[in-house]
N, C-alpha and C positions, 0 to 999 in steps of 0.2 A: 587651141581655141575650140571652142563647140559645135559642133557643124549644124548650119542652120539648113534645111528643107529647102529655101526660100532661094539659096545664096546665089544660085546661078541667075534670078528674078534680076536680083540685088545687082548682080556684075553689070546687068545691062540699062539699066538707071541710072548709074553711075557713069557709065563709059565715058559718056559724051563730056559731061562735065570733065572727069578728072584726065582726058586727054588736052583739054584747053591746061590742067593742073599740070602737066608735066613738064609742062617748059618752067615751074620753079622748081624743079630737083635738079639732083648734081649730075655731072657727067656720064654716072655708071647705067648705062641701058639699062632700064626698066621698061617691063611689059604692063599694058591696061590690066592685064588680067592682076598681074600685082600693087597697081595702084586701086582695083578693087578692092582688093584683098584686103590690103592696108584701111580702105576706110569703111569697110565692115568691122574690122578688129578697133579702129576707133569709136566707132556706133556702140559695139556691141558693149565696151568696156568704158563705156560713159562720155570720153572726149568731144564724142559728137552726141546731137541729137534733136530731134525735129522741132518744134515749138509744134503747141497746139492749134497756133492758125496756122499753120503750112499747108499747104497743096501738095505737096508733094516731096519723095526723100532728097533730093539734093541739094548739097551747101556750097555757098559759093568758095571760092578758091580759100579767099584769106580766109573763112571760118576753118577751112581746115590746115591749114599752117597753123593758123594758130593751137589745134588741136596737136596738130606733131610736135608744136615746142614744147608744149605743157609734157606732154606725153616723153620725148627728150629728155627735158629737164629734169622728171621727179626719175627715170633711169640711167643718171650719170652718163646720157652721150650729148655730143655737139650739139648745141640748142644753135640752129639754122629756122629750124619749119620746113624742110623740105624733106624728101622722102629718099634717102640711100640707101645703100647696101646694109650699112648696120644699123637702122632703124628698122628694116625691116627682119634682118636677122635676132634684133631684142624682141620683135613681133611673133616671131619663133618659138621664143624660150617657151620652156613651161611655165607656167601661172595656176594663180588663185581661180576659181572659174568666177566670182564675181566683181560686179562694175567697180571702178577706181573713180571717176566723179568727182576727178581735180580741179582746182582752179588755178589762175595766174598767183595768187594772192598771200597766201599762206603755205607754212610748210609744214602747220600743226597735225598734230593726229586727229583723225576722225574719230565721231563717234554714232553708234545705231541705235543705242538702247541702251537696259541695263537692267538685272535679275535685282529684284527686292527681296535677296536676302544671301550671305555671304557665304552658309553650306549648301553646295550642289553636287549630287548625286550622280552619274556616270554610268553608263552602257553598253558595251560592246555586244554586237548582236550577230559577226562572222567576222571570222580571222583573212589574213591576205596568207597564201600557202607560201611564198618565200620566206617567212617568217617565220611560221607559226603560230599556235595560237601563244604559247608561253612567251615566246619574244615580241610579238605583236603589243602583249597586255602592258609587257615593261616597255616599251614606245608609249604608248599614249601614257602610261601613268607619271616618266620622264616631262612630256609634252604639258602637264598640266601643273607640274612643279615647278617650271616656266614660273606660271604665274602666280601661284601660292606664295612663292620664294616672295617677293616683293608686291604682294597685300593682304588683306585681311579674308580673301577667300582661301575655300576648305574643300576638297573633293572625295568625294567616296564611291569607290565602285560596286554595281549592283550586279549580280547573275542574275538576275530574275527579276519580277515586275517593272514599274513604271520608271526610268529616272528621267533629270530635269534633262541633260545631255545623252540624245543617243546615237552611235557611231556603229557606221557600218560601212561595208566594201560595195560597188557595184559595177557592173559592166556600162559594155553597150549597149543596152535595151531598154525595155520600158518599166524597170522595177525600182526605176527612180525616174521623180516626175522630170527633173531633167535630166535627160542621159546624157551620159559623158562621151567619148569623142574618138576609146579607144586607146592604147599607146602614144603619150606625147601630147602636148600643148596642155588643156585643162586637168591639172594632176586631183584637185576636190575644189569642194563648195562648201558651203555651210550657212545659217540661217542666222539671226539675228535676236536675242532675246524677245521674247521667253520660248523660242521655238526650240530651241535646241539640238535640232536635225545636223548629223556633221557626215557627211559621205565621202569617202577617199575612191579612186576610179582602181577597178583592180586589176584592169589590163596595166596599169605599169608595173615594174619593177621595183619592188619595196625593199629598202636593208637598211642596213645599220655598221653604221662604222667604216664605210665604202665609199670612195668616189665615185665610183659607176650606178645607174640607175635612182631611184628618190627618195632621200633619207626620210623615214615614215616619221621620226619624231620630232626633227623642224617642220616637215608638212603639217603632222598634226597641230605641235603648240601654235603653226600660222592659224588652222583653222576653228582651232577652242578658243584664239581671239576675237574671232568673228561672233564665235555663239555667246564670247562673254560681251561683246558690245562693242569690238573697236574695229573699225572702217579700215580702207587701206592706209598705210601712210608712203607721204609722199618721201623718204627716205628709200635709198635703193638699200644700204645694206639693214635696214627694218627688219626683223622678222615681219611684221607688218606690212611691208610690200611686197605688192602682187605681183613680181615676178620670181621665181625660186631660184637660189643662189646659188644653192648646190651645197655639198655638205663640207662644214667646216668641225672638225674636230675641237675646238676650245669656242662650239657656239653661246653666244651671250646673247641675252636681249639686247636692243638699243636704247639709248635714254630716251627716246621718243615712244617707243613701248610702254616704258616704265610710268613714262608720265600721263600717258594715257589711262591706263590699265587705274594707277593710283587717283586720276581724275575721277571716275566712274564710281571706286569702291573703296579709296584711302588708304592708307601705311599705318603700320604699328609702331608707332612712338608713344614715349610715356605712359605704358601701358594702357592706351584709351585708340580707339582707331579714329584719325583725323586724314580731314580731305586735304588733296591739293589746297595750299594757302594758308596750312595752319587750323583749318578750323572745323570742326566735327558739328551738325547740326543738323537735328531733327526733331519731332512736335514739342518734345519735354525740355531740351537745353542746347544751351551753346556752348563747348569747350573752347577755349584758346589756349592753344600748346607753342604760340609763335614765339616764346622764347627758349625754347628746349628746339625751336628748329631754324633758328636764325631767321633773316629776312625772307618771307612767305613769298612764293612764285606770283600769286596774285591773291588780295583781298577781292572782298565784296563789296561792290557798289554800293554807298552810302543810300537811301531810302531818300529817292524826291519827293517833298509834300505837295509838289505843284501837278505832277501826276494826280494824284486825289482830288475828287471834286465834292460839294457838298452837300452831307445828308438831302434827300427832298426831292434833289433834281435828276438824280439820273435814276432809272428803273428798279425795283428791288428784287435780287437775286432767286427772292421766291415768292414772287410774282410774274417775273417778266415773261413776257414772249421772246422765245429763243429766235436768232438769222442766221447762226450757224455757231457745231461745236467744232473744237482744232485740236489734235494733240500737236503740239510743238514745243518751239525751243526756250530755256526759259531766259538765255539773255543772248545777245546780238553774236558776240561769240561762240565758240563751240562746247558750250556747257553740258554736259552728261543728262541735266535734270531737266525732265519732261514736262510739260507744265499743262492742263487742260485749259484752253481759253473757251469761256461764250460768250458770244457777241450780241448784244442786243440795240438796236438805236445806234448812238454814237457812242456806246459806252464797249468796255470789255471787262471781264475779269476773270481770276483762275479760282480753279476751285481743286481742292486736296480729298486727303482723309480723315480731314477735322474740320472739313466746311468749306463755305465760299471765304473769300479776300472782296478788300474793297472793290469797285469800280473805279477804272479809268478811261480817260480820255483814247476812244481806237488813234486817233492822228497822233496821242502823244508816246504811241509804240511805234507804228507801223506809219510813218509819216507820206503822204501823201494819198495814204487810203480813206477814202471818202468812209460815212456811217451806212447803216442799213441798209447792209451785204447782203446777198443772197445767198452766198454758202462759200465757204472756206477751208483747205484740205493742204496739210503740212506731206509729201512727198518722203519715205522714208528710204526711197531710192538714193535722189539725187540732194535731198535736203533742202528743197527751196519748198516755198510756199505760195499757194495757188490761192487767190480771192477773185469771186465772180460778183459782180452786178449789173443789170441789165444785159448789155450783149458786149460788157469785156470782162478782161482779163487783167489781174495785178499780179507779176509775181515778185517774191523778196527771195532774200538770200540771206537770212536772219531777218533782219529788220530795214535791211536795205531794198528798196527799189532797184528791180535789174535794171539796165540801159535798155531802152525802147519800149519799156512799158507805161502805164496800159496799154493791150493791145484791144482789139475787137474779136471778137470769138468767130470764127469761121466753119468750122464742125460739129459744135453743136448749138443748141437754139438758146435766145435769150432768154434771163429772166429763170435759172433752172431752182431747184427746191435746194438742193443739199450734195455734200460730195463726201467723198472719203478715200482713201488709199487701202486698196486692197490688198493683204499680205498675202491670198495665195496665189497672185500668179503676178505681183509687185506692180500693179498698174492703177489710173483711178478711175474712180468709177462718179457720175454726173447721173443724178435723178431728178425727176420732173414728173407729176403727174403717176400714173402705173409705170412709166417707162425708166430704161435708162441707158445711157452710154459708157463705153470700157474706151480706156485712150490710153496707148505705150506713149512714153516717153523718151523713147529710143529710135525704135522702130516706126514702119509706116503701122498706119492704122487702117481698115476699109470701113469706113462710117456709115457705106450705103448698107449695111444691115440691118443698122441701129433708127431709132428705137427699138429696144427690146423688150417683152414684156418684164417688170420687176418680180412677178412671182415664180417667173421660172428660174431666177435668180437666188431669190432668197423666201422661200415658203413660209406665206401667212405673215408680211412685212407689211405696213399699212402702203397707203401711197399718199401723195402731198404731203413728205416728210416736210418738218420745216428745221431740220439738221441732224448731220451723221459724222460717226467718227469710227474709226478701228482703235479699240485702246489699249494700253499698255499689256491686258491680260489675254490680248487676242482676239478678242471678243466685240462684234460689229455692234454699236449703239443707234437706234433711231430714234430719234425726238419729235414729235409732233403734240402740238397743242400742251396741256400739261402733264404727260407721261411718256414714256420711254419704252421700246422693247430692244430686247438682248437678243442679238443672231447667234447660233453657233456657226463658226467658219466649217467645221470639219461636215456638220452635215445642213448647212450652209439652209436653214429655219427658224422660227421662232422660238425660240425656249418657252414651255409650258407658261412657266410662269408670271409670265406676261403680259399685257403690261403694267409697269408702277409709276409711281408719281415721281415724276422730276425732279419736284420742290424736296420731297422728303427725303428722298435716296442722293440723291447726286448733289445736293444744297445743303442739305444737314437740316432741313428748316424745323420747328419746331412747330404743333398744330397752332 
């Protein structure tokens, strides 16, 4: 795991608590310092994590059993919830360095994202010297025929200029923004579409064809899945799960890979690329191949008319006054496709690359959310979703309401303008007025610094947004009144050209 600055903070927060925690483990002596340890490694990698009204880091006993079994469970040991010898020895192994973000519930593949468009380009920027460079290239190019083999993506390597995936080696310092940890626990990371970023640690020991030290080209196809869009899964022998298995000579994907990977980007049957269920769809047509592929794993939801309400009554898309934009999920499930929601009044609807969709009813998606929100932000960490109004808090988990929400907002102030999920350091960010708030989802957060000024954040960003969003291209949207400005993240400002009209750019609207 990744050594955090903080951790010996961390040990002593914890103590008290998880010394009451130890009378539910098993016989085998265990030290505070190792029931630390253990619910830092849950924190860190999702199982645990603070809510936003907390006071403070610690959970009570059952939240974190509950965290060990899930945590168990998706690694083929004894589901107890208590902490032994060999939960904390699978705490050991090497891993993925990022969060797993399980639940009870499901044992489906996750998913992050996804590139719009099925050729991508490739980079290798240093080689690892156990290798070399010539053996190293045949790893990763191995690593990416993983996934080729079984969809309709295509890769091509670059020596030079810009590609969509770029991969390199790094220590322990600070030439990556997260450093790695040294020999052992966190072997690489990688980023989420469209970032493309994939970095292997090069203090390990890299080979090929070897039982000893970390086969580079299971590590890499684990983490060309990550940059192509799929989350951990909860299967242990996954390529997909986050903890490394070690090298097996006749390695296969798992059918839970498969199904993923093909959810996001589809299979080649009958010469036409269809999705998961049979069916290929996008602005021009609909294919149906579901007799050439037998019974489809799952259709699409039939179209409810009752969802629609009637011409007249609800806002018009290029007219309204925005309460918040959301990139999120487009159905309750774990569906690949992204979907833009704005909210206005009591109504929502999504809008594409061919215009807005009708309006509907907010209560007849997200059932029990009241109308006119004050801002809304889909979480691309943990995948839940965050609505504020006045001084609470709604979250879902697709379209469900988590258990104990609403809550009331404790850390930051009622009534805030706009939110969004910020991709470069995964946390979100609450604005109000010039100011605004950063809050982990994992981690503690210290609030007494906040408010902070917004323009030291992002140069020449209006204030009294009245919604934000980070979207698909990367790229930070602010909405206020009827125009929009575009942040760049990298040098984290206004883009010149800005700003434009809402109605006309992001609505399709006609003058």
């Amino acid at each position: 795991m990744e050594r955090n600055p903080n951790r010996k903070m961390e040990y002593k927060l914890e103590l008290m608590l998880l010394l009451v925690f130890m009378a539910t483990a098993s016989s085998v002596a265990l030290s505070g310092e190792e029931f630390a340890e253990a619910v830092v490694y849950l924190r860190k990698y999702g199982y645990l994590h603070i809510p936003l009204d907390s006071k403070g880091p610690n959970h009570p006993p059952e939240e974190i059993a509950e965290a060990l079994r899930i945590f168990q469970k998706v690694t083929n040991l004894e589901v107890s919830g208590k902490l032994d010898s060999a939960t904390l020895a699978m705490m050991n192994k090497p891993r993925c360095g990022l969060e797993d973000s399980f639940n009870n519930k499901s044992l489906r593949y996750r998913v992050m994202g996804y590139w719009r468009k099925k050729m991508l380009t490739y980079r290798i920027y240093n080689y690892t010297p156990d290798l070399g460079q010539g053996k190293t290239r045949l790893a990763i190019q191995s690593a990416f025929k993983y996934w080729s083999d079984v969809s309709p993506l295509r890769f091509r390597e670059l020596q030079q200029g810009r590609a969509d995936i770029k991969i390199s080696f790094h220590r322990k310092d600070r030439t990556c923004p997260v450093p790695f940890d040294g020999r052992g626990h966190v072997l690489a990371h990688a980023d989420a579409p469209e970032s493309g970023i994939v970095h292997f640690d090069a203090d390990e020991v890299w080979t090929e064809g070897k039982a000893h030290g970390s086969n580079l080209r299971i590590v890499a196809a684990h983490e060309i899945g990550h940059a192509l869009g799929l989350g951990h899964s909860q299967y242990y022998s996954a390529l997909m799960g986050p903890v490394y298995n070690g090298y097996r000579s006749n390695f296969k994907l798992h059918p839970d890979d498969i199904r993923g990977i093909q959810a996001l980007y589809g299979n080649v049957w009958c010469g036409i690329t269809v999705v998961s269920g049979g069916v290929y769809e996008n602005n021009l047509c609909i294919v149906l191949c579901g007799s050439f592929l037998g019974k489809p794993e799952r259709t699409p939801p039939p179209r409810n008319p009752s969802l629609l309400v009637p011409e007249g009554v609800v806002p018009h898309p290029c007219k309204a006054t925005l309460d918040a934009v959301m990139l999120g999920k487009e159905t309750a499930k774990t569906s690949p496709l992204h979907k833009t929601y704005i909210f206005s009044g009591q109504y929502v609807w999504t809008v594409s690359s061919s215009g807005y969709n009708s309006p509907v009813l907010i209560s007849a998606l997200w059932k029990e959310l009241p109308g006119s929100i004050n801002a809304a932000v889909h979480s691309q960490r943990t995948g839940k979703s965050y609505f504020l109004k006045d001084d609470k808090v709604w979250r879902y988990d697709g379209f469900r309401l988590d258990h104990g929400f609403p809550k009331r907002l404790a850390n930051i102030p009622a009534n805030i303008d706009s939110a969004l999920y910020f991709n470069k350091n995964k946390k979100l960010l609450f604005f109000k007025g010039s100011g605004y708030w950063q809050w982990d989802e994992f981690g503690p957060t210290d609030f007494s610094s906040y408010p902070k000024p917004l323009g030291q954040l992002f140069h020449g960003a209006p204030s009294d947004t009245d919604a934000a969003l980070t979207w698909t291209n990367g790229h930070i949207y602010l909405f206020k009144g009827s125009q929009y400005w575009r942040v760049n993240q990298q040098h984290q400002a206004v883009e010149k050209a800005y700003p434009l009209s809402t109605a006309e750019h992001w609505m399709q609207c006609d003058d």
